[in-house]
N, C-alpha and C positions, 0 to 999 in steps of 0.2 A: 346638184345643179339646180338653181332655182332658174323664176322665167328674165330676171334682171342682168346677173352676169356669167359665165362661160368661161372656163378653163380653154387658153388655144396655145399651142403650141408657138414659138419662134423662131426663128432663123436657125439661133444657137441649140434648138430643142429641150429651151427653158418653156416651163408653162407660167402664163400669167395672164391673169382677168381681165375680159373683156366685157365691155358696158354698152347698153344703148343706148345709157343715160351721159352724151355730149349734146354741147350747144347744136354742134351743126346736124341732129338728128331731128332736135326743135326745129330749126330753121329749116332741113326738109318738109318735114309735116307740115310746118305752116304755108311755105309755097305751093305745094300740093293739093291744101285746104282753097288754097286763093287760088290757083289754077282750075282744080274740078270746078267753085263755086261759079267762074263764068259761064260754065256750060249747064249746069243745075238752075232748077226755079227755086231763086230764093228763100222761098217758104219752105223747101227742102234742106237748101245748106246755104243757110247767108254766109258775108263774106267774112273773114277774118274781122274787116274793120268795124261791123257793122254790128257784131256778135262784143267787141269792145265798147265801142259806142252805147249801145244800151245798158251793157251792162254795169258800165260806169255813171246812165241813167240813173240805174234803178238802185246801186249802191248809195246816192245821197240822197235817193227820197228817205223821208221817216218810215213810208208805210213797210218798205221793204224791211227793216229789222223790227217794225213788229209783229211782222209774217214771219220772218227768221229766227226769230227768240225763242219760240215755243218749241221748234222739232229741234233747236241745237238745244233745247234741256232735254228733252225725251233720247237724240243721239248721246251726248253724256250722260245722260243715265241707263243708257243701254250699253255704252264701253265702260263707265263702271261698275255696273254689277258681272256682267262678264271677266271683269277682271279680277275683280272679288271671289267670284265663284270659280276661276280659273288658279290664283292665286289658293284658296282652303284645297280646290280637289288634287291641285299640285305639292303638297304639305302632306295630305295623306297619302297620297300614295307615293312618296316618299319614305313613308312610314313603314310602307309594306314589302315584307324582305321577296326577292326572284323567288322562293320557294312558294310561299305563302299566295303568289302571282300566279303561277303555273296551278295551284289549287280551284284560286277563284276563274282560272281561265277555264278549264276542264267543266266549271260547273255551270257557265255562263255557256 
């Protein structure tokens, strides 16, 4: 069981997965977000629209993708070399038989 979906039982006492990945959970969270934020000082939780609004500022200035250029090379070269080095050490120890495993387990 991971933290995304859940095995739940039905009526018929068939199991099948359940998600909290629906629209109407978005649309929870977001009224939520718009309801706390009347009560909150905005420099703490602006609103939904407001959190939009800028952000759609700052997407067509120029400065903002050349401030974003640089850590999306550094984050793609940090999911590729992990995936590389995830990839080679996934290949060897593929290589190495359950016995051979329980050997270097005992010595580690």
């Amino acid at each position: 069981m991971n933290g995304y979906t859940r095995s739940v039982p039905n009526l018929g006492g068939q199991m099948y997965k359940q998600s909290w990945h629906t629209p109407l959970t978005y649309l929870c969270i977001l009224i939520i977000w718009k309801i706390v934020s009347l009560f909150v000082e905005p420099l703490l939780l602006p609103s939904p629209e407001a959190v939009i609004i800028t952000l759609f500022g700052m997407v067509v200035s120029p400065d903002f993708w050349s401030i974003i250029a640089p850590t999306a090379k550094r984050a793609l070269a940090g999911l590729s070399a992990a995936l590389i080095g995830g990839v080679f050490l996934g290949l060897i120890l593929a290589m190495i038989s359950p016995k051979d495993m329980n050997k270097i387990a005992t010595i580690i």
